[in-house]
C-alpha positions in Angstrom: -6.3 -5.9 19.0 -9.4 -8.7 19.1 -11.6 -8.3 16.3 -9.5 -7.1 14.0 -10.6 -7.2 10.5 -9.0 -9.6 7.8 -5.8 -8.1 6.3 -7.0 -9.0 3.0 -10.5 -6.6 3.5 -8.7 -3.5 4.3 -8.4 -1.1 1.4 -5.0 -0.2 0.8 -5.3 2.9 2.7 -6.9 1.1 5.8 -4.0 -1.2 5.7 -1.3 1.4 5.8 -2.7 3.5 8.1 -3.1 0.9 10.3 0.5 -0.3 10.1 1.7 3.5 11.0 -0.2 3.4 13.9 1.3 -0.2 14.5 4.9 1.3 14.1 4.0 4.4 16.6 3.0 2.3 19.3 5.4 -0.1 19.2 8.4 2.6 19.2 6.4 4.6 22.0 7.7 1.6 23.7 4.6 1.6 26.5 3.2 -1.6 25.8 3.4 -4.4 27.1 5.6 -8.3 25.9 2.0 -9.6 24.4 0.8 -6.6 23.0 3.8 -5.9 21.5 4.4 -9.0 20.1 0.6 -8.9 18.8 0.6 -5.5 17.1 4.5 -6.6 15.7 2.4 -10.0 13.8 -0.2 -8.0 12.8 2.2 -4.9 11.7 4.3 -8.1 9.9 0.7 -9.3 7.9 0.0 -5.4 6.9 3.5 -5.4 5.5 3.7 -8.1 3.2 -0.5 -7.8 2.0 1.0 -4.3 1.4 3.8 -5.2 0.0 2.2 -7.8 -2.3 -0.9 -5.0 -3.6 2.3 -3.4 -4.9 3.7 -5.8 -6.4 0.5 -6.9 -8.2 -0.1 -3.5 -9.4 3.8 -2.3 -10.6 3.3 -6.2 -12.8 -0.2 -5.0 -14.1 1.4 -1.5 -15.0 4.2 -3.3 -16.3 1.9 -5.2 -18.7 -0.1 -2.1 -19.4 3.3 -0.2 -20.8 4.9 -3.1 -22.2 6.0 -2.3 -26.1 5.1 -4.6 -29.6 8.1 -6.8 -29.0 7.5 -7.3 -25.2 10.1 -4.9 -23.7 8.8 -2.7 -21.1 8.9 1.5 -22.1 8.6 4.0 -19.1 6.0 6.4 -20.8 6.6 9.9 -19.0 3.5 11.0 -17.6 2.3 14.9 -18.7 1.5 16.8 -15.2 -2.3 16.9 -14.7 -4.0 20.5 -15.0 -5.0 22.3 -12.4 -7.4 24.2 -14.1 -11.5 24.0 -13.8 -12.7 23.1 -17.4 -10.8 19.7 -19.4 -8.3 20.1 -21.4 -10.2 18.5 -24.3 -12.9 21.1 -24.3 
């Protein structure tokens, strides 16, 4: 758990793997008080950066897909193709 790296540097991906690992450890239930109660504030500092990334990006899609008069539209999204050449060639 010592030189951990800042919540805040971890790529989104970094952060929530390393919260799943967090969670499997701490319901393995072979740690110990302190480690426990280490991983459980670090697993608690993952959460909410993770949470908050979230919520920043749902507000900037929000934004993004918001209509003339202000109201947000949910724009369906076509299925990407799965095919080798793009679809505008």
């Amino acid at each position: 758990m010592e030189n951990q790296t800042n919540v805040d540097e971890l790529s989104y991906r970094e952060a929530s793997t390393e919260l799943e690992h967090i969670i499997r450890n701490l319901e393995s239930g072979d740690m110990e008080l302190e480690a426990s109660l280490k991983s459980y504030t670090r697993g608690v500092e993952l959460l909410r950066s993770l949470r908050g990334r979230l919520a920043d990006a749902e507000q900037k899609v929000s934004v993004l897909m918001a209509d003339i008069d202000g109201n947000d539209v949910l724009q369906p999204a076509d299925a990407a193709s799965t095919e080798d050449k793009p679809s505008f060639l």
